[in-house]
VONU-747337 format. One record per residue: y, x, z of N, C-alpha, C in turn; residue in one letter. Coordinates in steps of 0.001 Angstrom, whole numbers, plus 500000, padded with zeros to 6 digits. Last residue first. Layout:
BEGIN
<pt <Y X Z> <Y X Z> <Y X Z> 'a'>
...
This chain:
BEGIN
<pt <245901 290397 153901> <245495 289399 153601> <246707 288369 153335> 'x'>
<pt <246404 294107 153276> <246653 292888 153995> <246160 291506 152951> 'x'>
<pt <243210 296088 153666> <244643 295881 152721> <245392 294350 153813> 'x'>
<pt <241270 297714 154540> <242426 298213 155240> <243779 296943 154799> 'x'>
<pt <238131 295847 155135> <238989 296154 153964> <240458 296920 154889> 'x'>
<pt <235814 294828 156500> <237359 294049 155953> <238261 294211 155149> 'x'>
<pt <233919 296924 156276> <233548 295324 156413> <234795 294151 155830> 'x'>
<pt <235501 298914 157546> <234499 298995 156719> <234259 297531 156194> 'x'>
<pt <236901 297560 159655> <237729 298158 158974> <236648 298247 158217> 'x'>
<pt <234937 296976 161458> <235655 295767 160959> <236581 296080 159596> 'x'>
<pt <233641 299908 161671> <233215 298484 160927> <233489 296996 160825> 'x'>
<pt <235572 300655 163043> <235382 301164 162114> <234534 300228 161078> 'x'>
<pt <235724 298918 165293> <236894 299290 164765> <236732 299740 163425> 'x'>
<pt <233335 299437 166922> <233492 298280 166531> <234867 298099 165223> 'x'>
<pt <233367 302675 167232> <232823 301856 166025> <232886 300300 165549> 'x'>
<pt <235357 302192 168610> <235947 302629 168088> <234494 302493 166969> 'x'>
<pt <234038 301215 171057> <235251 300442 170478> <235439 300987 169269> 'x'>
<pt <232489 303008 171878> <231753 301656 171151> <232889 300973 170498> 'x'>
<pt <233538 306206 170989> <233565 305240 171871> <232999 304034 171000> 'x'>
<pt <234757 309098 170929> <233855 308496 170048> <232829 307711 171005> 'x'>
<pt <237902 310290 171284> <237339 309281 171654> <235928 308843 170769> 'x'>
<pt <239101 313218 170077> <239233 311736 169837> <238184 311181 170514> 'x'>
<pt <239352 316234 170321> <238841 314891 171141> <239131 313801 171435> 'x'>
<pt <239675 317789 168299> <240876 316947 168990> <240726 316229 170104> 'x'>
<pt <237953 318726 167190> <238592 319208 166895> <239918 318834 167816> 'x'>
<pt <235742 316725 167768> <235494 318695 167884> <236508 318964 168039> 'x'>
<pt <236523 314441 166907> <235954 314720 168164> <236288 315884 168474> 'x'>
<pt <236979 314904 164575> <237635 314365 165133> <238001 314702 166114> 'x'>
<pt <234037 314800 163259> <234972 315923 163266> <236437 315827 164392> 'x'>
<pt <233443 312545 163807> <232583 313331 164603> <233843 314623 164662> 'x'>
<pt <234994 311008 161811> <235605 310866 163403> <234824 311807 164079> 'x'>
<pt <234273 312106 159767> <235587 312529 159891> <234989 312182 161535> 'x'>
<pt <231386 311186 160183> <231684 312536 159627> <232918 313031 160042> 'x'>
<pt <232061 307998 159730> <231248 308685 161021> <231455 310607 160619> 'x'>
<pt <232801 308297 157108> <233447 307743 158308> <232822 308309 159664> 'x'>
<pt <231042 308978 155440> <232334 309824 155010> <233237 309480 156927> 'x'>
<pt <229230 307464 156097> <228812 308171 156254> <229939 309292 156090> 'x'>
<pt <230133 305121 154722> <229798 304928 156208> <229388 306229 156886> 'x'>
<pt <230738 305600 152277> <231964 305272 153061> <231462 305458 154579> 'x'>
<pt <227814 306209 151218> <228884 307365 151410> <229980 307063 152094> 'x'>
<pt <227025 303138 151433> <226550 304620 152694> <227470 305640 152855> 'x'>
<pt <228960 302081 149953> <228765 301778 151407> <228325 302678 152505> 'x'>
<pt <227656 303536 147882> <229053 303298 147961> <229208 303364 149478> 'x'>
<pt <224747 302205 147546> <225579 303282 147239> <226640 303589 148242> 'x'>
<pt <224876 299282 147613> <224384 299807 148403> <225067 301502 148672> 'x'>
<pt <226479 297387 145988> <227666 298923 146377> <226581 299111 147469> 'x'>
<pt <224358 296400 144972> <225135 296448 144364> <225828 297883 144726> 'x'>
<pt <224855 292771 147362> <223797 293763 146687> <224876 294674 145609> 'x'>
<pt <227106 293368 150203> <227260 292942 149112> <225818 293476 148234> 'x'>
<pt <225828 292878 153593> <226724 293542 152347> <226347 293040 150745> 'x'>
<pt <224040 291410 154712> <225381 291900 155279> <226173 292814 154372> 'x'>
<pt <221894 290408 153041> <223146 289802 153160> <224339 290345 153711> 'x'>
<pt <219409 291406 153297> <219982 290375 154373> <220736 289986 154683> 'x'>
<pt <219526 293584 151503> <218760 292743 151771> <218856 291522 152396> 'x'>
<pt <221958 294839 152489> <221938 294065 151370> <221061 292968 151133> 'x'>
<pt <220391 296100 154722> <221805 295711 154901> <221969 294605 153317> 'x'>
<pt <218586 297705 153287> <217850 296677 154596> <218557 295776 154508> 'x'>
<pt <220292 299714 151777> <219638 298688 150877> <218627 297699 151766> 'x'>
<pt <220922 300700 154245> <222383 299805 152882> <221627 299089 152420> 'x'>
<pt <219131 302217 154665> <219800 301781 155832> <220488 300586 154836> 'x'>
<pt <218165 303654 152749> <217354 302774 153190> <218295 302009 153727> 'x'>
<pt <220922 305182 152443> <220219 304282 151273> <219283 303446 151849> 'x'>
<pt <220284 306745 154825> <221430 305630 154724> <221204 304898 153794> 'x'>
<pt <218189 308497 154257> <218283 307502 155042> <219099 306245 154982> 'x'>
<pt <219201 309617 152022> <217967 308788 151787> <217771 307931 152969> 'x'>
<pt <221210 311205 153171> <221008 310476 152074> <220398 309283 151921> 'x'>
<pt <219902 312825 155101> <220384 311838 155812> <220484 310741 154439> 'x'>
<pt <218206 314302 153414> <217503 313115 154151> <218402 312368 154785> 'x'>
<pt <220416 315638 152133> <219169 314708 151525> <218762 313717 151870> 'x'>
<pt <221322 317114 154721> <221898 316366 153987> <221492 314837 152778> 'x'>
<pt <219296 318834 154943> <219460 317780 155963> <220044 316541 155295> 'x'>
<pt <219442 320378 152782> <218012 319256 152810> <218295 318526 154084> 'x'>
<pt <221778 321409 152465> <221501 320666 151722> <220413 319757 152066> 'x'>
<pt <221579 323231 154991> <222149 322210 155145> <222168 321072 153881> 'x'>
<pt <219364 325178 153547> <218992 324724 154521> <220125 323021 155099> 'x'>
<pt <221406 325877 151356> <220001 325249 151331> <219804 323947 152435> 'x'>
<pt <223521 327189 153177> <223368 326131 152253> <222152 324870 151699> 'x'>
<pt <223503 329581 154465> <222837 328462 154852> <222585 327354 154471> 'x'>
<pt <225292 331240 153277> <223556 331255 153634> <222671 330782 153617> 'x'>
<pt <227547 329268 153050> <226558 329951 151480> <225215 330552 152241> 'x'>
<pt <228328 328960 155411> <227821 327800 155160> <226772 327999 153525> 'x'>
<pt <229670 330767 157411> <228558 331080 156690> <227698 329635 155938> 'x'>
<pt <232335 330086 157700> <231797 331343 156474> <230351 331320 156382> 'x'>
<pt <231992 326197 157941> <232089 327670 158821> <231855 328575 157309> 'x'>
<pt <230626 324014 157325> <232254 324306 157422> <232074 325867 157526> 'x'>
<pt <228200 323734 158310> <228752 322912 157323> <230097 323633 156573> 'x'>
<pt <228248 325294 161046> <227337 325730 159824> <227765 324733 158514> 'x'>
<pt <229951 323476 162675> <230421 325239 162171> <229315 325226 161017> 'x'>
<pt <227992 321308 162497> <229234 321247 162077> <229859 322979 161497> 'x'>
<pt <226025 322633 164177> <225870 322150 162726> <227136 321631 161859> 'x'>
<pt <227373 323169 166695> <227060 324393 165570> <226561 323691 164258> 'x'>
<pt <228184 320660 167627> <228682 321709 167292> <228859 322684 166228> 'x'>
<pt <225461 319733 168083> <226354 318786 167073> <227241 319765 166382> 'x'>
<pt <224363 321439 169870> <223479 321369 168475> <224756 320896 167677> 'x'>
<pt <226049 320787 172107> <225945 322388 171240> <225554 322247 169802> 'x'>
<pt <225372 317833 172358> <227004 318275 172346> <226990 319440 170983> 'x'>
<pt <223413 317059 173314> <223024 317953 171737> <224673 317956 171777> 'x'>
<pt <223687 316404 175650> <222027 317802 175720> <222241 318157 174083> 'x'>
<pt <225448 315315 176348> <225477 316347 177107> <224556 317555 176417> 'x'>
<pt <226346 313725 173459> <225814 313498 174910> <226084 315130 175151> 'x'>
<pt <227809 313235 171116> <228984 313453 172220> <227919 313748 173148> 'x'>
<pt <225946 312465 168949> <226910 313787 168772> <227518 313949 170482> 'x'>
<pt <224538 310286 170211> <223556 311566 169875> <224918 312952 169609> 'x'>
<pt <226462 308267 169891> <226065 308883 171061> <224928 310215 171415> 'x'>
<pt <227744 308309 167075> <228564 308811 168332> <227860 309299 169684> 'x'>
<pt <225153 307405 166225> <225522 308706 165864> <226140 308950 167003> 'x'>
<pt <224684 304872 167482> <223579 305431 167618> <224253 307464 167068> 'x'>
<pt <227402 304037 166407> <226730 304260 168213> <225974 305240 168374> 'x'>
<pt <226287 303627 163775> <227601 304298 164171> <227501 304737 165746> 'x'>
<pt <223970 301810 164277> <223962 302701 163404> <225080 304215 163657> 'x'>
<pt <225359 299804 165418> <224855 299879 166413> <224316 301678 165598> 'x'>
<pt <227360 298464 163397> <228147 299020 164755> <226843 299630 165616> 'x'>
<pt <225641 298034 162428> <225909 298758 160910> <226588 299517 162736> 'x'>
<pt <224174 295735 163117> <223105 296899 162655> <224054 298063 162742> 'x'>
<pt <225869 293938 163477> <225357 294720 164986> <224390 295651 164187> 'x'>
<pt <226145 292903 161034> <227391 293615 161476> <226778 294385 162554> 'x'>
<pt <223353 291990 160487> <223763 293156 159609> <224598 293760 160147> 'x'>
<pt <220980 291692 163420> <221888 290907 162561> <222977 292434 162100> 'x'>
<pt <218398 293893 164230> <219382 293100 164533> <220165 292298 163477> 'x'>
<pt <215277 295227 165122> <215938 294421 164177> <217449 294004 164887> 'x'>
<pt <214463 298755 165232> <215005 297742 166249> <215661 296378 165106> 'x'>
<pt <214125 301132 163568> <212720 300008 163987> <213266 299151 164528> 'x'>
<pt <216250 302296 163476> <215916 301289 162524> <214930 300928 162944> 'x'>
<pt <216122 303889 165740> <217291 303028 165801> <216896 301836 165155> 'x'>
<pt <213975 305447 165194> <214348 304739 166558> <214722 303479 166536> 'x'>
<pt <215673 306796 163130> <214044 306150 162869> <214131 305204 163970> 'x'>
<pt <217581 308198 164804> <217667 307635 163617> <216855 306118 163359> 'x'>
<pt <216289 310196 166624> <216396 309028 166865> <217172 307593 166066> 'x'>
<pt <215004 311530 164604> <213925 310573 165377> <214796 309791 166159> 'x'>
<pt <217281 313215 163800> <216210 311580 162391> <215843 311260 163188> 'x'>
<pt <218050 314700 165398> <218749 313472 165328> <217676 312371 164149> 'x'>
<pt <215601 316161 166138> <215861 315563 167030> <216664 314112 166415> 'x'>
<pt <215333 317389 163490> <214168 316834 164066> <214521 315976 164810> 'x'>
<pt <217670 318881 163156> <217239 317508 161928> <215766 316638 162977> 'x'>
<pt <217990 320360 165068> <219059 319160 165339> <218383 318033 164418> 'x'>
<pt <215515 321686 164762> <216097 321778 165768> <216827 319862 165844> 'x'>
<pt <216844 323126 162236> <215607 322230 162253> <215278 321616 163537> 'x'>
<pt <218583 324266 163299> <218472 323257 162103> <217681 322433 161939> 'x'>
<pt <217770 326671 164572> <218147 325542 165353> <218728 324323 164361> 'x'>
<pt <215702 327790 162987> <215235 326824 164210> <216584 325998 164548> 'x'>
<pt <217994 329012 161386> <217168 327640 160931> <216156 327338 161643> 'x'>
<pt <219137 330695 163364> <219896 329658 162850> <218706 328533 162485> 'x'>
<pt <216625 332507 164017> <217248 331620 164772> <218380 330472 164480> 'x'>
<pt <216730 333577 161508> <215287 332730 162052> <215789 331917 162949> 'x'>
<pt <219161 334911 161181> <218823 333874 161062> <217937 333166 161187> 'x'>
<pt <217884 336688 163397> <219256 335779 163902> <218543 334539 162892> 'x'>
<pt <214588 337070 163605> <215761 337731 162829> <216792 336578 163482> 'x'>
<pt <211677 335965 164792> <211874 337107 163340> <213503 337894 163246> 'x'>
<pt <211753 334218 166401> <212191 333960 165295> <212488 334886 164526> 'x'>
<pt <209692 335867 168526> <209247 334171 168243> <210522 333786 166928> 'x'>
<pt <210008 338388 168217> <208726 337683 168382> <208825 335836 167516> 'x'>
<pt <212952 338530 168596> <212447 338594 166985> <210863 338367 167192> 'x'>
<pt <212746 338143 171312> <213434 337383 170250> <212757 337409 169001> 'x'>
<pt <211536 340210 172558> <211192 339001 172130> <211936 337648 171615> 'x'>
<pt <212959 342350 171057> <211800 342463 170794> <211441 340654 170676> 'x'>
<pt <215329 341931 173212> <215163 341817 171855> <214153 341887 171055> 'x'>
<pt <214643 340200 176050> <213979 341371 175381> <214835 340988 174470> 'x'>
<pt <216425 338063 178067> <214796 338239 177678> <215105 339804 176688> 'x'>
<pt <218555 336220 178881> <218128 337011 179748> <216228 337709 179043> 'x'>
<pt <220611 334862 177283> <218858 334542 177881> <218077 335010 178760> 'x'>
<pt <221812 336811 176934> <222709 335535 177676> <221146 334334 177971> 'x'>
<pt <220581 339130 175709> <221315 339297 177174> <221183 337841 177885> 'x'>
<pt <220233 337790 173256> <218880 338171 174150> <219507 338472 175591> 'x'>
<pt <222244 337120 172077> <221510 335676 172444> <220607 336343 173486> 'x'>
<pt <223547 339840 172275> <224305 338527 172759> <223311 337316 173271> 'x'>
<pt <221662 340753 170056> <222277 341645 171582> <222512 340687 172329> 'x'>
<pt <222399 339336 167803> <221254 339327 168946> <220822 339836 169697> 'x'>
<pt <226022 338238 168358> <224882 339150 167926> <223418 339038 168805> 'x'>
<pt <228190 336326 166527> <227115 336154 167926> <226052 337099 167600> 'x'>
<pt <229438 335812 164439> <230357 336671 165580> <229328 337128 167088> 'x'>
<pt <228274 334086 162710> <229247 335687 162457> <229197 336275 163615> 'x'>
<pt <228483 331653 164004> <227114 332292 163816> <227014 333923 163957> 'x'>
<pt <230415 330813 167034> <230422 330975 165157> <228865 331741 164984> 'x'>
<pt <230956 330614 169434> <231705 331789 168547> <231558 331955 167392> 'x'>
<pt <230189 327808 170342> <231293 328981 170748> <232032 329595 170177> 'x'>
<pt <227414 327651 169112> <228403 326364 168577> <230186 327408 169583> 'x'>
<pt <226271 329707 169492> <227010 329871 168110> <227993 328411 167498> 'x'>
<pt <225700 329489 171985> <226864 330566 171743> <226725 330839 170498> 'x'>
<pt <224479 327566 172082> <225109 327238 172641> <226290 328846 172266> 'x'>
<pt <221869 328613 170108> <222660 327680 169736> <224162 327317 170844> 'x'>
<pt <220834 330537 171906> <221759 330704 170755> <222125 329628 170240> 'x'>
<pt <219936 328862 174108> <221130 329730 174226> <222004 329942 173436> 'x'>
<pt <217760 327472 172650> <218944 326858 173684> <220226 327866 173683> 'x'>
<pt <216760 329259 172260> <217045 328499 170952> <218400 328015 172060> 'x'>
<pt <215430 330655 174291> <216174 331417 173433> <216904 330619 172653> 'x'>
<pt <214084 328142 175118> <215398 328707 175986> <216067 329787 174839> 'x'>
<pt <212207 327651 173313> <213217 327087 173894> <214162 327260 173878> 'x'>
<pt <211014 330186 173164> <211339 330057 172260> <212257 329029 172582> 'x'>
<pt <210671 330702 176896> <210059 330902 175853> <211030 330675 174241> 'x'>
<pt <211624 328795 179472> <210945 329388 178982> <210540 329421 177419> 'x'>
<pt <213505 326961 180598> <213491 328073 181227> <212763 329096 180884> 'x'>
<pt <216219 324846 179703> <215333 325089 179531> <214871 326611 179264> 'x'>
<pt <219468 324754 178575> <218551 324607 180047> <217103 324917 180525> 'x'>
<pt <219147 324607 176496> <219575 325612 176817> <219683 325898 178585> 'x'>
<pt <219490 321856 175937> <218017 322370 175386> <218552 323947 176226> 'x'>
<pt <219402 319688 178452> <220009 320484 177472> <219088 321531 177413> 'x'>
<pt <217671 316769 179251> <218005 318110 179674> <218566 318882 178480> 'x'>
C-alpha cells in the first residue's frame, strides 16, 4: 500500500508530504499544504513532527528504513556472483519504480539534488554511509567467491553504485525503462568492460 494511502495518524501525514514534496520540491510545499492535502490540523502536524523539516527527516528515515530492509533481504538469499550483482540492481530498480515508494524514490532524489540538499546534507550523508558500507559488504561477499576480482572491491561498488544512480535518475527524468533487461545489460557491461575485444 502506498504510504500516503494510509488513513491515520503520523503515517498518513508522512504519506502526503512526501508525495507533494516528491511534486513540488521541499521549498515550495508549505505546512498549510501537507495539513489541507491530509486533511488534519496544523497543530497536528507539528504534534507528531514538530516543524516541515521534522517532516523531511521522517521521511528519510522513512525511505533509509524501508530500502536497507529490503537490501538486507536481498543479501540473506545466496546466489552465484553474476545473479548476485543482476539480482542487487533488480532489487534497486524494483524498490525505486513500485507503486508504494515511486514518491519516497522521488523526493530523495530532489533532496540529493534539489536547493535544499545544504539542510539536509547531514541527514543524506548518513544514508549515503550506509549505503557505502553496504555495497563494500556486498563487493567484498562478491570477491570472496570469485565473481570479481580481490582488490577493486572498492571501485566496483562506486561503479555499481554510480550505475544504478544514473539509470534511477534516468527514470525520473525521462522514463527510461528500469527493467530486468536492462540490469542484465548493465552487468554484462560492468563485468565486460565497454572496450572492443
Amino acid at each position: 500500500m502506498d504510504i500516503a494511502e494510509q488513513k491515520t495518524g503520523a503515517d498518513h501525514i508522512l504519506g502526503v508530504a512526501i508525495k507533494l514534496f516528491a511534486e513540488r520540491g521541499y521549498e515550495a510545499t508549505s505546512t498549510r499544504e501537507i495539513a489541507e492535502a491530509a486533511g488534519v490540523t496544523k497543530p497536528m502536524l507539528y504534534y507528531y513532527f514538530g516543524n516541515k523539516e521534522g517532516i523531511c527527516k521522517a521521511g528519510v528515515k522513512y525511505f533509509t528504513d524501508h530500502f536497507f530492509a529490503r537490501l538486507e533481504a536481498f543479501l540473506g538469499e545466496a546466489r552465484e556472483p553474476r545473479d548476485a550483482i543482476v539480482g542487487f540492481i533488480n532489487t534497486h530498480f524494483e524498490f525505486m519504480k513500485s507503486r508504494e515508494h515511486e514518491d519516497i524514490a522521488r523526493f530523495f532524489v530532489g533532496l540529493c539534488f534539489g536547493p535544499e540538499r545544504d539542510r539536509f546534507a547531514e541527514d543524506v550523508r548518513g544514508l549515503r554511509r550506509r549505503k557505502r558500507e553496504f555495497l563494500s559488504r556486498f563487493a567484498t561477499g562478491l570477491a570472496q567467491s570469485g565473481g570479481i576480482r580481490r582488490g577493486c572491491e572498492e571501485d566496483f561498488a562506486m561503479a555499481l553504485d554510480g550505475m544504478i544512480a544514473a539509470w534511477h535518475i534516468a527514470n525520473i527524468t525521462e522514463g527510461v525503462d528500469l527493467s530486468p533487461a536492462a540490469a542484465e545489460r548493465i552487468v554484462d557491461n560492468l563485468l565486460q568492460g565497454f572496450a572492443f575485444r
